[in-house]
MMTF fields as JSON, N, C-alpha, C and O atoms, coordinates in Angstrom:
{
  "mmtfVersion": "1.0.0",
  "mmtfProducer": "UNKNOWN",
  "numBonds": 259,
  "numAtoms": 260,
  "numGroups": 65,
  "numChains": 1,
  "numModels": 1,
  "chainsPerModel": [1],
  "groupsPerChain": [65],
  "chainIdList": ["A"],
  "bondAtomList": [4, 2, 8, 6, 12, 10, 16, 14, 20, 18, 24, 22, 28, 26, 32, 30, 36, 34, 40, 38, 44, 42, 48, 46, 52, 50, 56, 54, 60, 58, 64, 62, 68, 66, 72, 70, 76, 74, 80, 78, 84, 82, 88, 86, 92, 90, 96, 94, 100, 98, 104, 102, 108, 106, 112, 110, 116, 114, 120, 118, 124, 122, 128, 126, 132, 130, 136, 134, 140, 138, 144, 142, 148, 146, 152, 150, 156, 154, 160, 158, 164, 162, 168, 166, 172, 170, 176, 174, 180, 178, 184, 182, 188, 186, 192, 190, 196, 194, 200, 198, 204, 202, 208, 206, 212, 210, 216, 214, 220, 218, 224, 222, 228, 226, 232, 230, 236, 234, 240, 238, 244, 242, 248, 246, 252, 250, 256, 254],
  "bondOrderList": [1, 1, 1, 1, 1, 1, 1, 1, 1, 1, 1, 1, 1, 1, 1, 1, 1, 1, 1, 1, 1, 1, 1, 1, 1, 1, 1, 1, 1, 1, 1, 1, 1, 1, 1, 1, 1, 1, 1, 1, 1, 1, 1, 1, 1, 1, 1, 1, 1, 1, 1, 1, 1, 1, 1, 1, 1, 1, 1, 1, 1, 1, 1, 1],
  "groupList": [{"groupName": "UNK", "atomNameList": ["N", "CA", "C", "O"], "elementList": ["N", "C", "C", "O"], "formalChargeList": [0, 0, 0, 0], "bondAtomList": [1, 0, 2, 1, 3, 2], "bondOrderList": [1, 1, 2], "singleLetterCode": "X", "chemCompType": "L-PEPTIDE LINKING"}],
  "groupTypeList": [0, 0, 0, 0, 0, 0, 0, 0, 0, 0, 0, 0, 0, 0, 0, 0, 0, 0, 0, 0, 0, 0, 0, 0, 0, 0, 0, 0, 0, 0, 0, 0, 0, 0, 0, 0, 0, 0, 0, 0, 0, 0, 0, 0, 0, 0, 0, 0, 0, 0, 0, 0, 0, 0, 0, 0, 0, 0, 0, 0, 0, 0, 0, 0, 0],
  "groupIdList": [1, 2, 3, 4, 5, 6, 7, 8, 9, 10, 11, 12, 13, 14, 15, 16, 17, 18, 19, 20, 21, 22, 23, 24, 25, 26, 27, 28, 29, 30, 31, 32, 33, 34, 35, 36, 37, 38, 39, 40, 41, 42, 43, 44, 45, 46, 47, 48, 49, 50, 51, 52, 53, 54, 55, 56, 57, 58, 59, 60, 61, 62, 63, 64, 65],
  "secStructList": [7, 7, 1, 6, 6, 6, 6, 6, 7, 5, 7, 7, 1, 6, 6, 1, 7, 1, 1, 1, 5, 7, 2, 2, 2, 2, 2, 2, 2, 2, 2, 2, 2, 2, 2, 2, 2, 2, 2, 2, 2, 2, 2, 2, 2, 2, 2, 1, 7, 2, 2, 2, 2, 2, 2, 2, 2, 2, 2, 2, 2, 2, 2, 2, 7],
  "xCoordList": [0.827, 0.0, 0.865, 0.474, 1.905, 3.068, 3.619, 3.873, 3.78, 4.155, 3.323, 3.733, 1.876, 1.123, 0.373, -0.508, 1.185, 0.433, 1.741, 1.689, 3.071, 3.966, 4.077, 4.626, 3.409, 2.972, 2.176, 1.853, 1.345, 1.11, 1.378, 0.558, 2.863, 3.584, 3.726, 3.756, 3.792, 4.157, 5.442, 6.449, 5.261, 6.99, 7.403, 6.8, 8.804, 9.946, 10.57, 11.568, 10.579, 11.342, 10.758, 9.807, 11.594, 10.877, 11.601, 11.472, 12.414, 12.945, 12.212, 12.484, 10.952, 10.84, 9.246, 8.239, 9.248, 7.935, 6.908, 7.221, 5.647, 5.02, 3.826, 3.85, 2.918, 1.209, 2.029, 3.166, 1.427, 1.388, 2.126, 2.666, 2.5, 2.307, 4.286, 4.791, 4.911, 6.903, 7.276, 7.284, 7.439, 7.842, 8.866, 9.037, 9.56, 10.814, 10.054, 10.58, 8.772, 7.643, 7.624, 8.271, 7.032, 6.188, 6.921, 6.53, 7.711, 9.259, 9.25, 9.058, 9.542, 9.957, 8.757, 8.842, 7.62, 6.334, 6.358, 6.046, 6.672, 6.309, 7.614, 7.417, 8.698, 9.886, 9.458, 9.625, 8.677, 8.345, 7.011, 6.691, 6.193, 5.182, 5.363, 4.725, 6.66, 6.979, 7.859, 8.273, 8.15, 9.232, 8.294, 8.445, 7.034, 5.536, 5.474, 5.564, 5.317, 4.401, 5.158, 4.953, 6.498, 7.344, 7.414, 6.261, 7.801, 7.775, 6.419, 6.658, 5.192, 4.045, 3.956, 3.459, 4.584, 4.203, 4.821, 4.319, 6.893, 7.481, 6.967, 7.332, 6.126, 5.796, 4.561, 4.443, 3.847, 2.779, 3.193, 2.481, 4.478, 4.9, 5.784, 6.042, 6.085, 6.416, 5.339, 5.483, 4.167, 3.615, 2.681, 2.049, 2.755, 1.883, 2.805, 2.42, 4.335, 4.931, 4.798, 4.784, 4.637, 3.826, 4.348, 3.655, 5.668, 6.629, 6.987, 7.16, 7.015, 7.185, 5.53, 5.203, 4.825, 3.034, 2.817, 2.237, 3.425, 3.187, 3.453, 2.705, 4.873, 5.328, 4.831, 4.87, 4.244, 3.562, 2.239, 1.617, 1.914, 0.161, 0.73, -0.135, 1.834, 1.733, 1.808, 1.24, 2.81, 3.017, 1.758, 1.776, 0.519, -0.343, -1.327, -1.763, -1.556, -2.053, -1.31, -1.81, 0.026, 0.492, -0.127, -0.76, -0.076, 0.339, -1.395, -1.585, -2.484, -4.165, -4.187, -5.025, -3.571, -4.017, -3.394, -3.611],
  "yCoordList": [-1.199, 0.0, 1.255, 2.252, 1.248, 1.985, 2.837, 4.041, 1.7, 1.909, 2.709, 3.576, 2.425, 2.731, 4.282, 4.975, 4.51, 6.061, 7.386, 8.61, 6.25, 7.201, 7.646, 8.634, 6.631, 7.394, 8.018, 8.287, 8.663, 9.681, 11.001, 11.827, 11.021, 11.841, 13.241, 12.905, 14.283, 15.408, 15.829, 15.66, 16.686, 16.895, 17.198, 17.647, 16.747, 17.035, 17.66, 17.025, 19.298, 20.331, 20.286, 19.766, 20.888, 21.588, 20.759, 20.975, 19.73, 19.024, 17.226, 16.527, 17.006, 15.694, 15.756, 16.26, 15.443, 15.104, 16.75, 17.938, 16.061, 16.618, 17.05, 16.509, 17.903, 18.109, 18.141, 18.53, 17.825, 17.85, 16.568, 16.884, 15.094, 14.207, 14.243, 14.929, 13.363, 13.167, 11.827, 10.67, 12.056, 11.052, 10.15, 9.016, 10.721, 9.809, 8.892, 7.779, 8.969, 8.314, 7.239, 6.208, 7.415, 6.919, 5.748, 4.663, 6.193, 5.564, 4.183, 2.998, 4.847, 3.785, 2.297, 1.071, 3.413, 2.361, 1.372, 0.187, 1.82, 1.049, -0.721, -1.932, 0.057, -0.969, -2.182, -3.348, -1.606, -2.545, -3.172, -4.221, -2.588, -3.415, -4.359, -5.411, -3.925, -5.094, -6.024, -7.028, -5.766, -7.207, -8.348, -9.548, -7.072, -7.956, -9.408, -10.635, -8.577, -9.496, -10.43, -11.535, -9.776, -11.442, -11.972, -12.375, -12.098, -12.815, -13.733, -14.737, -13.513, -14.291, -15.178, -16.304, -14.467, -15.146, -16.449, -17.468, -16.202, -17.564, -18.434, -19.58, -17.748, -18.649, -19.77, -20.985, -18.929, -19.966, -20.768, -21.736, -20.511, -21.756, -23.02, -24.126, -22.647, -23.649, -23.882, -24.801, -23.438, -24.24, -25.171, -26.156, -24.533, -25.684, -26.661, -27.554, -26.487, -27.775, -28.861, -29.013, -30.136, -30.845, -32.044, -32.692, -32.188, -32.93, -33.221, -34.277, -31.102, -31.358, -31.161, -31.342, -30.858, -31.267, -32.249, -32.338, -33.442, -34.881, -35.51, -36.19, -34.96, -35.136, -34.616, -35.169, -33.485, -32.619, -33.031, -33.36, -32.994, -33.971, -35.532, -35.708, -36.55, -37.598, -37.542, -38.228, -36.359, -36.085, -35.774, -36.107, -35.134, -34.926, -35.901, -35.973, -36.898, -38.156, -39.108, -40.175, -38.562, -40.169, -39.205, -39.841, -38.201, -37.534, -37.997, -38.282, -37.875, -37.649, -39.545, -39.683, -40.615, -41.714, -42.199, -43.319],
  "zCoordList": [0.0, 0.0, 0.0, -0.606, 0.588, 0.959, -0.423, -0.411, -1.94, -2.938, -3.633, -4.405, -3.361, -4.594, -3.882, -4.391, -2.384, -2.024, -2.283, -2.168, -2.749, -3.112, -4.76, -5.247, -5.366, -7.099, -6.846, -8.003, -6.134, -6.107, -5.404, -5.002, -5.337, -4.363, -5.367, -6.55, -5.224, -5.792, -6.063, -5.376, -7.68, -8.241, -6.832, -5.858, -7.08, -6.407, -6.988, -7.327, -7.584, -7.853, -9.759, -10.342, -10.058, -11.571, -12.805, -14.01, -12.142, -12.861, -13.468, -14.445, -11.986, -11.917, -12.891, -12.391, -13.641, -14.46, -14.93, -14.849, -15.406, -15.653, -14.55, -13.444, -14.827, -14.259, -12.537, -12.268, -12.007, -10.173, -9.777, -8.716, -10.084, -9.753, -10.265, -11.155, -9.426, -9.582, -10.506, -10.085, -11.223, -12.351, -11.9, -12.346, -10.966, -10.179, -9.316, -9.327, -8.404, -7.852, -8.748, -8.569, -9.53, -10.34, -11.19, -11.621, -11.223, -12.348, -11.219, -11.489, -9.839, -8.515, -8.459, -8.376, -8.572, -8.071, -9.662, -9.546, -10.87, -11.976, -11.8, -11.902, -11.541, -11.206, -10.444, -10.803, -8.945, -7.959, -8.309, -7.749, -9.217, -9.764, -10.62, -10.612, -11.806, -12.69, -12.006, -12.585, -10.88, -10.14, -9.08, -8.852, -8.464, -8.065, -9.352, -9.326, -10.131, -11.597, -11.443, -10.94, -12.096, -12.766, -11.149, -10.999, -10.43, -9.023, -9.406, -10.077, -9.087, -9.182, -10.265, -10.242, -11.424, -12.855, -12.923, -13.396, -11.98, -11.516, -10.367, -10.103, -9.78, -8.632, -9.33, -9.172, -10.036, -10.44, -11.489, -11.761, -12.316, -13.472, -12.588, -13.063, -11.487, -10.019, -9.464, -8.659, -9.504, -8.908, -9.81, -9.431, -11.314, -12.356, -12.895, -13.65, -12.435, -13.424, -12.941, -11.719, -14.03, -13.838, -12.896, -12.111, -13.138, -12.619, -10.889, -10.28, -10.223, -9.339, -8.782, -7.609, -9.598, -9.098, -8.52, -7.438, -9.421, -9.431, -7.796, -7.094, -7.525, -6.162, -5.288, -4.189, -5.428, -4.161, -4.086, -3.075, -5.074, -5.113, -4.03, -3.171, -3.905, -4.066, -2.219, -1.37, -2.112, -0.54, 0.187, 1.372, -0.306, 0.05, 0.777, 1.926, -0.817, -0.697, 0.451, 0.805, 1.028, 1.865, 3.053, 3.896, 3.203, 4.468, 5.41, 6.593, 4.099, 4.291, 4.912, 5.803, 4.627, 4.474, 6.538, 7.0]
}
């Protein structure tokens, strides 16, 4: 929440962006959003491959019996 109340932080001097809003903000929050994504995007191709599925499904099944 922290990230997404500092894109909307105000220029920081006459150098940082356009309109009211700091492009250096904004630049920050876009970085930590595209490293969110790919993070999740690897977590879920680990958690659909099928191989180590197979094993974690199988641990499941001994653990329930």
């Amino acid at each position: 929440m922290s990230m997404m109340d500092m894109a909307d932080m105000a220029r920081q001097g006459d150098l940082d962006g356009r309109g009211n809003l700091s492009m250096k903000v904004l630049n920050t929050f876009i970085g930590w959003f595209l490293y969110i994504c790919i993070d999740q995007i690897t977590f879920m191709q680990q958690l659909f491959d099928l191989d180590s599925f197979i094993g974690r499904l199988s641990c499941y099944c001994i653990e329930q019996n």
